[in-house]
N, C-alpha and C positions, 0 to 999 in steps of 0.2 A: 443223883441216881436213886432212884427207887430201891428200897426195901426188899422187894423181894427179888430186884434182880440180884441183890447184895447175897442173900439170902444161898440163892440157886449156885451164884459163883462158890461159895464156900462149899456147900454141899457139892459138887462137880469136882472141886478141888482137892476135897478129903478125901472121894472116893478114886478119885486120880493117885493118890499120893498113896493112899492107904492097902488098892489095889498092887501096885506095883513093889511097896517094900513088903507085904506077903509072899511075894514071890523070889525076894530075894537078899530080905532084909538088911538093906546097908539105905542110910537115911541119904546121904549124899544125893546117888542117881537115883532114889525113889522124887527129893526134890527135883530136881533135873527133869525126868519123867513128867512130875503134872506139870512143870512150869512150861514146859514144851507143848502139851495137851493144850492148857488155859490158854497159849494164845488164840486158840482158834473161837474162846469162848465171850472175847469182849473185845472190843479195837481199840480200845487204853492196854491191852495186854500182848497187841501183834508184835511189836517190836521190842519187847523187854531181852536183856541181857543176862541169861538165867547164873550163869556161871559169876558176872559181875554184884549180882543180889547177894547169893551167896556169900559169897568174899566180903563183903559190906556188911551183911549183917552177922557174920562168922567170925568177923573179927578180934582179936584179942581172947575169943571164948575159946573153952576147952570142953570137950565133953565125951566123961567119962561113966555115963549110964543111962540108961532105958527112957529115963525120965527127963532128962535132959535135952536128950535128942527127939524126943517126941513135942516137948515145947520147945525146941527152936523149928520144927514143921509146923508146928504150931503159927512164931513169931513170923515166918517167911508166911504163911496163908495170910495172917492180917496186915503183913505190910503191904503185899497184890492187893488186898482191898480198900486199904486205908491211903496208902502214897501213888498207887497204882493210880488206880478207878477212881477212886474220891469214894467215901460216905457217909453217910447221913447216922448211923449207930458209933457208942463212942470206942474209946477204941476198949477201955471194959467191956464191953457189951461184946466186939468183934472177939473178944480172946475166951468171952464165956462162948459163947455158938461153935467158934471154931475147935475149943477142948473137947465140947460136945462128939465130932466130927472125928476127929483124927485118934487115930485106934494104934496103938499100939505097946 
């Protein structure tokens, strides 16, 4: 996968994500929200299991501030691009762009 499709996915994703917990601030269904939106944006993303991601990668964690739940929005963006989509940046690289990205 090209670079800057990679690129465009995160940026789409953040503002997916970003957009919608301004509106309502709970991380959960702000996930939910872009993960439903990104299907439409790659066909490695149409049939993902957003609610299953979740739970997989929620696992065992607790989170109990602002910071915490901004980097697990964070880890869910780079796992759609990383285990999702496949890419070519590492996955350092993926969690520096995507901090960049996700506001909150």
């Amino acid at each position: 996968m090209s670079t800057a499709i990679e690129s465009n996915l995160i940026i789409e994703m953040s503002q997916a994500y970003n957009s919608h917990f301004m509106k309502n601030s709970n991380t959960g269904e702000a996930l939910l929200h872009m993960m439903e939106s990104c299907q439409l944006m790659h066909p490695k993303l149409r049939n993902i299991d957003s609610r299953a991601i979740l739970a997989l990668l929620s696992h065992g964690k607790t989170f109990s501030n602002r910071v915490q739940l901004r980097n697990f929005a964070v880890d869910v963006i780079v796992y759609l691009i990383e285990e999702v989509v496949g890419s070519k940046y590492s996955r350092a690289e993926l969690i520096e762009v995507t901090q960049e990205r996700v506001k909150q």
